[in-house]
C-alpha positions as CSV (number, residue, x, y, z in Angstrom):
1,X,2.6,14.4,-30.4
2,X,1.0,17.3,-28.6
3,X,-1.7,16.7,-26.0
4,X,-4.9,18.3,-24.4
5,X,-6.9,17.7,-21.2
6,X,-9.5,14.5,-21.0
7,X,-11.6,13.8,-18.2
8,X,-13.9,10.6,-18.7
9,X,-17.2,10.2,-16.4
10,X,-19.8,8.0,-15.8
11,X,-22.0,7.4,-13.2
12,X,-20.2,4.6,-11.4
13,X,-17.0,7.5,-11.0
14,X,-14.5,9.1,-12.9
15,X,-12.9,7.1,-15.3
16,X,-10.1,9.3,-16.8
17,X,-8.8,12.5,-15.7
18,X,-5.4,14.2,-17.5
19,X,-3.5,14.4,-20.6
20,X,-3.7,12.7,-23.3
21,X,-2.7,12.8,-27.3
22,X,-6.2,11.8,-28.7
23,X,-9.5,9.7,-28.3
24,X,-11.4,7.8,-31.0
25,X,-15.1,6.9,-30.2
26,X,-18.8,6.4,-31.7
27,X,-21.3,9.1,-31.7
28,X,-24.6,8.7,-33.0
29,X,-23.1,9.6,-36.4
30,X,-20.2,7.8,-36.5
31,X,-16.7,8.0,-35.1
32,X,-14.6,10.9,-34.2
33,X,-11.1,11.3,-33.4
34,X,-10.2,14.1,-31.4
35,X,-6.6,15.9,-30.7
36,X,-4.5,18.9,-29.6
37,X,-6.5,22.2,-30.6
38,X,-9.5,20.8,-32.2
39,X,-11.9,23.0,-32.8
40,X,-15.3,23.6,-30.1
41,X,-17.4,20.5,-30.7
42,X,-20.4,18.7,-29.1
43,X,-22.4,15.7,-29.8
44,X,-24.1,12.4,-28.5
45,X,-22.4,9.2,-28.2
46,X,-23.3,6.1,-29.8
47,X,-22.4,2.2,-28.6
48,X,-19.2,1.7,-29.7
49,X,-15.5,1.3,-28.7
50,X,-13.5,4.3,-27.2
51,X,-9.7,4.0,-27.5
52,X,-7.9,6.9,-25.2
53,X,-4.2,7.4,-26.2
54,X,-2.9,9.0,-22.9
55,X,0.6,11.4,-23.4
56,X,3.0,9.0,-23.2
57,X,1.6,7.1,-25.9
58,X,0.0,4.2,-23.9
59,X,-3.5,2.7,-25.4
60,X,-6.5,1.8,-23.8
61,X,-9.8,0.5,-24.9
62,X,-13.3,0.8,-23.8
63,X,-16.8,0.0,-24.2
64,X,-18.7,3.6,-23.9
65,X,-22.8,3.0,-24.1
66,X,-23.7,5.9,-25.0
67,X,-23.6,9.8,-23.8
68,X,-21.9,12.9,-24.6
69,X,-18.9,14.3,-25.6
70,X,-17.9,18.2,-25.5
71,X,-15.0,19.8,-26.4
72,X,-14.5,23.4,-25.3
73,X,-11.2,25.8,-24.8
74,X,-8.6,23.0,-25.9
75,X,-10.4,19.9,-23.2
76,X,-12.5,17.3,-23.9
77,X,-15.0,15.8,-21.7
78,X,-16.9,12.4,-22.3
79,X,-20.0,11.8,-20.2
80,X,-20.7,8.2,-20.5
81,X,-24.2,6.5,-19.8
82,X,-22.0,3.5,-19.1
83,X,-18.4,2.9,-19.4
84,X,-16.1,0.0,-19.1
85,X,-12.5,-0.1,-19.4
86,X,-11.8,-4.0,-21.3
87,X,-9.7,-5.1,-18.1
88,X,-12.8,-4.7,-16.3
89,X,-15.3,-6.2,-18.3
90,X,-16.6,-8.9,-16.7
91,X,-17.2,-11.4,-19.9
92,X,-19.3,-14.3,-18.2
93,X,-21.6,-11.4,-17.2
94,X,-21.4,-9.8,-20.8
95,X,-21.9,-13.6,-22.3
96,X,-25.2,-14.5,-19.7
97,X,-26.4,-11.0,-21.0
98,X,-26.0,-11.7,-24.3
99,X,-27.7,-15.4,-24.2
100,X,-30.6,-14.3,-22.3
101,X,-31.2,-11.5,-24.8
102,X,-31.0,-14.2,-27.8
103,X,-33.2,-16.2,-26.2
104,X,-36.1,-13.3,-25.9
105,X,-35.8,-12.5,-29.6
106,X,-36.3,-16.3,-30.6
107,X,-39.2,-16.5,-27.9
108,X,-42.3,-16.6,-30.2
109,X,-44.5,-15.2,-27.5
110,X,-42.1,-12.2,-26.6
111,X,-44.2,-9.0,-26.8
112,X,-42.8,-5.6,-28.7
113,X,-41.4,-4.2,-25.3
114,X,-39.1,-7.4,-24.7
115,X,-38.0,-7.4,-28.5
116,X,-37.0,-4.1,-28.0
117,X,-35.2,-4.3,-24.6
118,X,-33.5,-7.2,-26.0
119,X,-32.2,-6.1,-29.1
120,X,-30.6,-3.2,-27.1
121,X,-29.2,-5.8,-24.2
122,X,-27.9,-7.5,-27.5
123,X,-26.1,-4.5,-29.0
124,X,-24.8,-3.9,-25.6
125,X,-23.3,-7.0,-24.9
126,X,-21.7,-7.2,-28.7
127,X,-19.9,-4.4,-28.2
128,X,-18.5,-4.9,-24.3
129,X,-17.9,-8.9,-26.1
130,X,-15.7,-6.6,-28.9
131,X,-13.7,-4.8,-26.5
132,X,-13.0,-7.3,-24.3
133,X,-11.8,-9.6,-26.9
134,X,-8.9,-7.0,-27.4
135,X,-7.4,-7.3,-23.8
């Protein structure tokens, strides 16, 4: 298989930078696989798993929170509001995060705001609780 440029950041660092045969992650409208010579292409990034298939055919799998992706003249760039390679999720972390989010949305007294923040902490942690699962 043929491959293109890819260069993963976030704002802890760079996370990938060099060839590789394809990419498959969530944007806000679902997923997206992208290879060799696909076409100019731009959109926002959802919460969801990112699996990077570098050129020798080695896979990796992420959890990507959100962002952008932009493909332009044969590269593709992913700008990631967070983004976690599943040997380095820390999974008591993600587990703590996801109790102390269940426990706000069964808190009777919990206002909107919490709900909200929550929920999202909850969605978070599901996914990062996915990819980790797949070490």
């Amino acid at each position: 298989m043929t491959s293109f440029y890819l260069q993963i950041v976030a704002p802890d660092g760079k996370k990938y930078a060099g060839m590789a045969e394809k990419i498959l992650l969530r944007t806000i409208n679902g997923d997206v696989c992208i290879l060799e010579r696909h076409t100019d292409y731009i959109t926002a990034l959802g919460l969801g798993e990112c699996r990077v298939t570098d050129d020798k055919g080695n896979v990796r799998s992420a959890a990507c929170i959100g962002g952008m992706l932009l493909v332009t003249d044969g590269m593709a760039h992913v700008v990631a509001s967070a983004f976690e390679w599943a040997d380095e999720i820390d999974t008591d972390r993600v587990e703590a995060s996801y109790q102390r989010a269940r426990s706000i949305l069964q808190d009777k007294q919990a206002t909107s705001t919490d709900v909200k923040l929550a929920e999202a902490r909850l969605r978070r942690a599901l996914v990062r609780k996915n990819v980790a699962s797949m070490r």
